[in-house]
N, C-alpha and C positions, 0 to 999 in steps of 0.2 A: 671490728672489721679487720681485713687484714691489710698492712701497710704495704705503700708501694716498696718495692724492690730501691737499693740505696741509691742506683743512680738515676731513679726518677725525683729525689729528696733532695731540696737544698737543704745543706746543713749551714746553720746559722749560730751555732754555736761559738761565743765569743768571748774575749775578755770581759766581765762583769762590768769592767768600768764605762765600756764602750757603749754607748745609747742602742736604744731597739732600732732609732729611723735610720739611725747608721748602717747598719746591719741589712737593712729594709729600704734603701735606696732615697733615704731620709730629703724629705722638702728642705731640712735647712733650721727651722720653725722651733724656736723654746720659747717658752714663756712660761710666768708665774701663775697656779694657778687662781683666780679670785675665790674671795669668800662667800660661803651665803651669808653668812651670819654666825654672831656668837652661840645663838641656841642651838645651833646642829655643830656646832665644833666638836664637841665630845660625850661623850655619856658616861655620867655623875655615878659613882658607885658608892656606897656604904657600907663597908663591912658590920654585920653581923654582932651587937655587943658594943661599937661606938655609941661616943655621945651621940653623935651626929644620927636624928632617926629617919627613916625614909619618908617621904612629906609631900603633898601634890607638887610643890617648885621640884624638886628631887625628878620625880617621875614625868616631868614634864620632857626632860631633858633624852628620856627614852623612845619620846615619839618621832625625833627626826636622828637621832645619834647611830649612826650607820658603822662609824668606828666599833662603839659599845656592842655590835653584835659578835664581833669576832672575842670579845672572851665569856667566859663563861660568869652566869651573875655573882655579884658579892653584895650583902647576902645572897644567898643559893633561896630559890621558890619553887614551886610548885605551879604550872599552870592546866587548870581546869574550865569547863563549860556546864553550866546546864541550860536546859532545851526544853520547848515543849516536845520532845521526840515520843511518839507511840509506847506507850510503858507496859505493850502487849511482846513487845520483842525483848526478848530472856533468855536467849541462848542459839549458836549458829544451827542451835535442831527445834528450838519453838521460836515461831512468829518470828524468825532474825529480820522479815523485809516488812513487817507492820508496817502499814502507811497511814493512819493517823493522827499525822503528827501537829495537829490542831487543840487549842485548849488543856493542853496536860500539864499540872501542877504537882509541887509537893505536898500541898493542900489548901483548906480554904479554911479560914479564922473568921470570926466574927468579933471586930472593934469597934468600939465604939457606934454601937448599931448596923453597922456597913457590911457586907463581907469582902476579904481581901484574899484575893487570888497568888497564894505565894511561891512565887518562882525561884528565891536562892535563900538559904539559910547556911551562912559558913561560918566557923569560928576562926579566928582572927591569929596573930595579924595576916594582915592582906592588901589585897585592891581589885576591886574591880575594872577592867580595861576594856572591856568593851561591853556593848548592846545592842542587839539587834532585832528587827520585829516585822513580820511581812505587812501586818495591822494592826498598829497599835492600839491598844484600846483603854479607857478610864484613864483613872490621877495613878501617878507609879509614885511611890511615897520608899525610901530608901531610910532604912532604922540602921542606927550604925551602934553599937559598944554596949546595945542590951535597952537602948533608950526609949522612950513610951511616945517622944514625937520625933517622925522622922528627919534626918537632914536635909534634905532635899523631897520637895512634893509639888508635884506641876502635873499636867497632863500629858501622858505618855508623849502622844505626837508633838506636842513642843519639844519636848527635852529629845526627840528622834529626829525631828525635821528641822531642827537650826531655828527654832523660833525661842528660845529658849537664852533670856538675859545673860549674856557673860559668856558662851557657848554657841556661836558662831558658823556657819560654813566655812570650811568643810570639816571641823570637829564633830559635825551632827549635819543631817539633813539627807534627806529622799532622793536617791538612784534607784535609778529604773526598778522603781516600784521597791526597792528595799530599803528602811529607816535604820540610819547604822547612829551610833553614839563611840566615838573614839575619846577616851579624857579618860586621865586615871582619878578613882574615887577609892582614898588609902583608908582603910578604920585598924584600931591597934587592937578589938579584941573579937570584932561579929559582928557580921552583916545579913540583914534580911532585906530584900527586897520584893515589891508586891505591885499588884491592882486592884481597883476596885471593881477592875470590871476581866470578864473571861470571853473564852474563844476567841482565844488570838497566839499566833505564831511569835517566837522568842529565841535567844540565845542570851545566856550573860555568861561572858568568858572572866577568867579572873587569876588573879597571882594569892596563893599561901606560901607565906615566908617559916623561918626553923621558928618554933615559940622563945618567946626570948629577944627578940628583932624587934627595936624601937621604929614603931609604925606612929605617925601622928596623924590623928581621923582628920576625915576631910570635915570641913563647916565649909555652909556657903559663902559667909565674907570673903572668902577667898578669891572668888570669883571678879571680887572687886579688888583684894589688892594684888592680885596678881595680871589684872588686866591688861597690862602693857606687855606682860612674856607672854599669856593667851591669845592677845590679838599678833604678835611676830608669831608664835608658831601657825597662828591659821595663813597667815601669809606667805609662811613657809610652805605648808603644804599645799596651798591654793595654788603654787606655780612650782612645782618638782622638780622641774628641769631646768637646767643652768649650767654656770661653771663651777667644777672641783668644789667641795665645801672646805678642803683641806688646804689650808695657807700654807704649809710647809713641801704643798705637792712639787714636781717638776714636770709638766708633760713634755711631749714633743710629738710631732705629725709623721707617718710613714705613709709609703703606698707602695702594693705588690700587685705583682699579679701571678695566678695561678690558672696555669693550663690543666688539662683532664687527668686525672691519673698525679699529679704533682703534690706533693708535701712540700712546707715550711715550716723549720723549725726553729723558737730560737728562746738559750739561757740567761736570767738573769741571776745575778748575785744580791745574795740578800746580807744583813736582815734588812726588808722592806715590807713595804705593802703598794699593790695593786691601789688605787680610790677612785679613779675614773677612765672610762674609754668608751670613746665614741668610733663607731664606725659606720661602712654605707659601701653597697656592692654594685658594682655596675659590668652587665655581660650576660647573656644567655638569656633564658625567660627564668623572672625574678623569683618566683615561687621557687620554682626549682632549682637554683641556683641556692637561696639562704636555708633551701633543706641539704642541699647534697653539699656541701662545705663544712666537714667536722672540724666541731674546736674541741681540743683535750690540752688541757692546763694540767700539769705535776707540779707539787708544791712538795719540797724537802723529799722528792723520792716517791710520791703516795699520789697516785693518780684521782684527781677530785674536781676535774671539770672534764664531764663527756656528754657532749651536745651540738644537734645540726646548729649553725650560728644564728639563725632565722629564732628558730625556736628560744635558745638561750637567753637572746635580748628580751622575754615574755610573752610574741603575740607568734602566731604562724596559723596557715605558712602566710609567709609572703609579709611585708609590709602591712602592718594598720595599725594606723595614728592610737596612741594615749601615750600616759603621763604620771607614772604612778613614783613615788622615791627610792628606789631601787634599781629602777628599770625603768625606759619608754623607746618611743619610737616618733619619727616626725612621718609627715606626708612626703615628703619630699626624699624618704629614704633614708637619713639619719638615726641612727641605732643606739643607745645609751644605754652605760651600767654605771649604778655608783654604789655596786656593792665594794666594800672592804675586803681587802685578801690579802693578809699577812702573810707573808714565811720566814724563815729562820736564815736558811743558807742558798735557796737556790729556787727559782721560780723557771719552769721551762712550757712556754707555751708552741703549739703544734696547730694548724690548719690544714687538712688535707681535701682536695677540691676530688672529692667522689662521682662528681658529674658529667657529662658530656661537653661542657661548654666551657671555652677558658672564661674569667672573671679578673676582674680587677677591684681589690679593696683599699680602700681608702682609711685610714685611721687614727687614732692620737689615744694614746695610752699616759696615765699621771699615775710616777710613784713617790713615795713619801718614804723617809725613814721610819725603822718600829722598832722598838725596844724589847724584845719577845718575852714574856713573861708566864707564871708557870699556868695561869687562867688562861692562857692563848689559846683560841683554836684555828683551825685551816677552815675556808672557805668549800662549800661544795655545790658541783651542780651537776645532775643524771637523768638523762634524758630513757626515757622506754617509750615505745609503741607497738599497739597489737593491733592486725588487719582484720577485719570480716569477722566481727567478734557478736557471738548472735544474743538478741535481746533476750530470751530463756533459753535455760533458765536461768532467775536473776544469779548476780555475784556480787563479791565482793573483789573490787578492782585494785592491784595494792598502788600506790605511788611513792610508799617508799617504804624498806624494812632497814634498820641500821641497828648496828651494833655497838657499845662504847659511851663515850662522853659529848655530849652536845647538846644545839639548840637549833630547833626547825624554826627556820624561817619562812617560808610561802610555798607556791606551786602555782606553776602555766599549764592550762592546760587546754586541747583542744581534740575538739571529734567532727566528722564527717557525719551528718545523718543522713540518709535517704528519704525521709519524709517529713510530712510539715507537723507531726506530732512531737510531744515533747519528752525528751531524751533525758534529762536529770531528777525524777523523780526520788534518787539518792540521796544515801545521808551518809555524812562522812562519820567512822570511826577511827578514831585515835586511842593509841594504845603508849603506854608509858612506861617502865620501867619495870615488866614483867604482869602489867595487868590484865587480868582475865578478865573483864568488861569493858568497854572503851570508854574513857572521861572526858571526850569531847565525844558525843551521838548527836548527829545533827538531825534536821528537817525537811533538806532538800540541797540539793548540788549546787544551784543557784542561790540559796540561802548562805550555802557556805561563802561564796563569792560573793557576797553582800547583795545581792539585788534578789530580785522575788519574782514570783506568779509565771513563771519561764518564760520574761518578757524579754524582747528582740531588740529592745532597743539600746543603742551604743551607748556608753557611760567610763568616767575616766576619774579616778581619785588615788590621791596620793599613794593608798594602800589594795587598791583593789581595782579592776574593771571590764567592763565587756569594750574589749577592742573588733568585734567581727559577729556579726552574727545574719549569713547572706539571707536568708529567708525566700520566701514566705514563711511568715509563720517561724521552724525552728527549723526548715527543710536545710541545709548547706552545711558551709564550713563554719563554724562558733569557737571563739577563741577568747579566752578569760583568766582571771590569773586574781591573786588574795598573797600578801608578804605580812606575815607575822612578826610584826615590830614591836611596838609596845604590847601585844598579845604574844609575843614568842615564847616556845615553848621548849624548855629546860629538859633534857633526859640524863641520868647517869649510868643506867644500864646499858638499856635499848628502846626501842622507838619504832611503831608502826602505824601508818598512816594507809585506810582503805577508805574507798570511794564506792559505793552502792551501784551499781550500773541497774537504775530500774527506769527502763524505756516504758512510755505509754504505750507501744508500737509490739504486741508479743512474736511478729515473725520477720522482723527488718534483721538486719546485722550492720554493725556501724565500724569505724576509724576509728581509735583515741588514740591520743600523745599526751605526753606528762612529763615537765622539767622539775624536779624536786629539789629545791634549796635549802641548803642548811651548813650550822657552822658543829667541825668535831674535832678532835685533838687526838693528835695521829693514830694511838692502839683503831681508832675506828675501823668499822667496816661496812661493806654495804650490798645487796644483790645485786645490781648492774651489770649489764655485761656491755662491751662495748658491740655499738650496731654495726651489722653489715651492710654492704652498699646497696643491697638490695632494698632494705629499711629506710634510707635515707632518699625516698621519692615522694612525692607528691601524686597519688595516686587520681584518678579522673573521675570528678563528684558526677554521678550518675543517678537520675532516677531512678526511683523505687519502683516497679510493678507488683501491685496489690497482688498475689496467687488468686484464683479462684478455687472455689472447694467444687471436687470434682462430683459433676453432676447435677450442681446447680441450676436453675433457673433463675437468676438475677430476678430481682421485685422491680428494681428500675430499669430494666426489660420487657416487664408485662407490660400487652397494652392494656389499656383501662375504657372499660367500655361504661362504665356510669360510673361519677362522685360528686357525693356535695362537701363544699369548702375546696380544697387543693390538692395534688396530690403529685410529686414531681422528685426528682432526684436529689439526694443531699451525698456529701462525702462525708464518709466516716472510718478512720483506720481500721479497727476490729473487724469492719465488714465482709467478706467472700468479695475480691475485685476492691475496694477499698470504697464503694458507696452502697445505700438503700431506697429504697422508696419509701418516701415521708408523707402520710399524709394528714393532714394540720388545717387550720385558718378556719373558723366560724362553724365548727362541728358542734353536735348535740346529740343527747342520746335519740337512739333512733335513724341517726342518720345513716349513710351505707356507701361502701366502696366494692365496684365489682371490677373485676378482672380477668383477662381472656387465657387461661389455662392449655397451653398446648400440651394435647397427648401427640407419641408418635405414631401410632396405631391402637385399634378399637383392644380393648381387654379389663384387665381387673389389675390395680396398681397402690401400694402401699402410697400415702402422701405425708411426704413431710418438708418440714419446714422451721426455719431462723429468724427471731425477732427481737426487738430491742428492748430494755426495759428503761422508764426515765422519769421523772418524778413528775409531770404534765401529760405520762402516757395515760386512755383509759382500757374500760373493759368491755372485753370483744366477742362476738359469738359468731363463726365461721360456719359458713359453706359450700360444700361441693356441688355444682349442678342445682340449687336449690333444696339438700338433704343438709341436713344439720352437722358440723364435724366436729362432736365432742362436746362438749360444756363452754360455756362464757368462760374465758382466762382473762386476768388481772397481768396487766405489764407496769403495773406502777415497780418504782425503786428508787431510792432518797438520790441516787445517780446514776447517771448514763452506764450503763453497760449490757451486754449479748444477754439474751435467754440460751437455755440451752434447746437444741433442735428436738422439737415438737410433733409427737406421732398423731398427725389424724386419723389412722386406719385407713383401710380400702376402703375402694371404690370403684365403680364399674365406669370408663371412660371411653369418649367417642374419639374417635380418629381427628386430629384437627384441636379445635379452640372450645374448651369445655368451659367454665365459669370458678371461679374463687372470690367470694365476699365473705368481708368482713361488717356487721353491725353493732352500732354504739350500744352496749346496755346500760351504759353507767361509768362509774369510776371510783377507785379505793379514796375511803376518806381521807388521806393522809396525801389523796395527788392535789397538783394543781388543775384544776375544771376545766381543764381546755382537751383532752379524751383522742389525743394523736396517737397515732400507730409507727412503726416501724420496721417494715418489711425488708428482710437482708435477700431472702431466696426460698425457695422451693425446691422440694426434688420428689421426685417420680420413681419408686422402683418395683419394677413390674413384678407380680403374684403370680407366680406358676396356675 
């Protein structure tokens, strides 16, 4: 965007030594900050070639170590996924948007009598860090180092829903509807993992270290002696939010306020780091206000935080509650980061209020000394949005393309939909270090974001969570966010991260916004461009109206002059006007549906017509006035979707209300026996 003119900017520029609340008309207010605890103090690193090998205690240390993201790993790894993702998508010109992303394996073994459905087979060393499943399904039996019985064997849904000895909530367990497994499982030379049982939805994310890396396999004893740092980190993560983890911190409180049109800006001296700040905005209408208030943080010269503030802290627009380790938010308005942000010589943070209304913020920044060393990277966060962006044809949405040395840490992200269908049928692809196939291919948008089944309901954990989602259904604003912590992902080249934009909905057009987080070491770069104030609004969630296809006779229009069983309006996106006439409930072959057919004067008229196909539809044999129109059709189909529009030929029609029936004959073997119809419309187009 472009900045105000200088003498709309206070300049805040100070001696290094002087505090920010000074500068910011400071409450007065120091304090130390408290600890969480010693598990989140630091993150334990191992170089590569040490006695010392990397070990589950080791990697435990990665799952709250917030410091640990700002350098780059020692040893250096490799982080990958596999999926059951569609293994018909092969390239952005064959099947790139396949969407059956159910039951798909590397293959199936026959052990021991059983067959095992195997999902990852990797050579070592390694770990696995995460697991995820929309339905778990059978015993997941985990062989580690080439061994004949596996280390771990339980039933998928314990070891996913926290039922599972030793492994606890929220290290495991069921959000809205998605079963995630956060614990690292290290093996030194290969890993397979598997089920006994198939069709079911998957993710195993996982680290490969250089070969050579003292890995020590996990066993499950472990489970038991380490049970006392397993049960503090679940308690760590079970409550995310708090004060400073860093005991060396110093915060202090400020409060500004910003008129319309107004910058503030102001320099710190380093070397330090950023570890926590809370803030809370009061003035205007609030939505609007935590969108149109830019924060842009420069770190040693290199512009690496641009973002409305709302959005930044994780959820938008506007305020709603969660609680994840990174980021949250309270009800009451309270905004928290405890990401880590190092710099070397000079940290210069900037707020500019874009909006109509003055605001007043409220705040407390905690910095720590840092030793900057040559693994350092700088902190980044990039906010992008695109308006009225149409559901076909499908894309790929990027959220973040960079260039250089680093490690992606998470993504916020939210959309506007217009209707109550569902908007994430996407799979994210990640790209690494020059690869022409993505190594993480997901299964679904909501998959990625750990929950499943495009379910509405709110959920909040330490690494992930649905903060908003107004509904019905998926109609409104939905606001969600995933931080890759102990699954972060290492780049040395470059790094891109896309998001499938595949709406249920083929003629809506939606909102999205995306905060993209990650840590890079100066040569970086990145697309971004800084938004215009036009971009930084809150645009007014409006319903959707269904189009009608022109020419139509809506089905849930006609009137209906005889049926037996039901026959009454349903809503259905795909449809002309966004409903059909459904008719259902205690039919049989033989039975019949008539309907009153307006012509607009007496002639001869082409008739055609849109119907549904569904795996409980039957088969139907139609007609005009009592004349037959064409052969019995079969609407069966393993799923709900359109036929395509259906010529019955001419017909000679009276002026007025002619007739349209449909008769049961039957139904394909493969339907379910209940022989329902579904009528989208009809249309009329008069025969010279």
């Amino acid at each position: 965007m472009n900045a105000p003119d200088r003498n709309s900017r206070r300049e805040m520029d100070a001696d290094p030594t002087r505090s920010l609340g000074t500068c910011c008309r400071s409450l007065g207010r120091w304090r130390w900050a408290g600890a969480l605890g010693g598990l989140a103090a630091c993150l334990m690193t191992v170089a590569a070639g040490n006695a010392a090998p990397v070990t589950t205690a080791v990697l435990l240390d990665d799952m709250t170590g917030l410091a640990g993201m700002a350098e780059f790993p020692d040893p250096p790894y490799t982080c990958k996924q596999f999926s059951s993702y569609d293994r018909a998508s092969k390239s952005p010109a064959e099947n790139w948007f396949a969407n059956n992303d159910c039951g798909n394996y590397l293959r199936i073994e026959d052990r021991s009598g059983r067959k095992e459905y195997v999902m990852m087979d990797a050579a070592g060393p390694g770990a696995v860090v995460r697991i995820w499943s929309a339905n778990p399904a059978g015993t997941l039996r985990i062989y580690l180092d080439g061994a004949d019985a596996p280390a771990l064997e339980t039933p998928m849904s314990d070891l996913l829903g926290g039922k599972f000895a030793g492994l606890p909530r929220p290290l495991s367990g069921e959000y809205s509807k998605g079963w995630n497994l956060y614990f690292p499982i290290p093996y030194a030379k290969h890993c397979k993992i598997t089920s006994d049982a198939g069709n079911f939805y998957y993710h195993l994310n996982y680290r490969t270290y250089p070969a050579g890396t003292a890995v020590e396999s996990f066993k499950l004893g472990q489970l038991k002696t380490l049970a006392g740092r397993i049960d503090q980190l679940a308690a760590a993560l079970a409550k995310p939010q708090g004060d400073d983890p860093h005991a060396d911190a110093q915060s202090q409180a400020w409060e500004l306020q910003l008129q319309p049109g107004e910058a503030v800006r102001r320099r710190i001296g380093g070397p330090k780091a950023i570890t926590h700040v809370m803030m809370s905005l009061t003035g205007g209408e609030r939505e609007a206000a935590l969108r149109g208030v830019l924060l842009k943080v420069t770190f040693d010269g290199n512009l690496a935080v641009v973002a409305p503030l709302g959005d930044f802290f994780g959820s938008a627009p506007g305020i709603n509650a969660f609680a994840t380790l990174p980021l949250g938010m309270t009800a009451e308005g309270q905004m928290r980061s405890d990401w880590f942000m190092p710099f070397r010589e000079s940290a210069e943070i900037e707020l500019i209020n874009t909006g109509k209304d003055a605001v007043l913020l409220n705040g407390e920044v905690s910095l720590a000394d840092y030793q900057w060393k040559s693994t350092s990277m700088y902190f980044h966060a990039k906010w992008r949005a695109q308006f009225d962006v149409p559901s076909r044809p499908m894309q790929d949405w990027n959220y973040l393309t960079a260039t250089g040395k680093g490690v992606f840490a998470g993504a916020s992200f939210a959309i506007d939909n217009p209707v109550k269908g569902w908007w994430g049928e996407g799979d994210e692809k990640i790209y690494v270090d020059g690869e022409t196939f993505p190594s993480h291919f997901g299964t679904g948008t909501e998959d990625y974001y750990g929950y499943a089944w495009c379910w509405p309901g709110l959920f909040t954990h330490a690494y992930h969570s649905q903060s908003r989602c107004d509904g019905p259904g998926n109609y409104g604003r939905t606001s969600v966010n995933r931080f890759h912590i102990i699954d972060r992902i290492p780049f040395t080249r470059d790094f891109k991260f896309d998001m499938e934009l595949w709406h249920s909905d083929s003629l809506c057009k939606v909102n999205m916004a995306v905060v993209a987080y990650w840590y890079a070491q100066a040569a970086a770069s990145d697309g971004f461009a800084v938004p215009t104030a036009s971009e930084l609004v809150v645009r007014p969630m409006n319903a959707f109206v269904r189009p009608h296809v022109a020419g139509a006779i809506e089905g849930e229009s006609l009137k209906i002059l005889h049926v037996t069983g039901t026959a009454d309006a349903q809503d259905w996106d795909g449809a002309s006007g966004g409903r059909h006439l459904w008719w259902h409930a205690g039919m049989k072959p033989g039975d019949s549906l008539t309907l009153a057919l307006p012509a607009p004067k007496a002639g001869k008229y082409q008739l055609r017509g849109r119907f549904l196909y569904a795996p409980d539809y039957g088969i139907h044999q139609f007609a005009v006035n009592g004349h037959k129109a064409g052969e019995p059709i079969d609407f069966y189909r393993d799923k709900v979707e359109p036929a395509a529009e259906i010529d019955f030929g001419v017909f000679e029609l009276v002026a007025g209300d002619n007739t349209f029936s449909a008769t049961i004959t039957g139904a394909n073997a493969k339907a379910i026996k209940t022989y329902m119809l579904g009528l989208d419309y009809l249309r009329l187009v008069p025969v010279p």
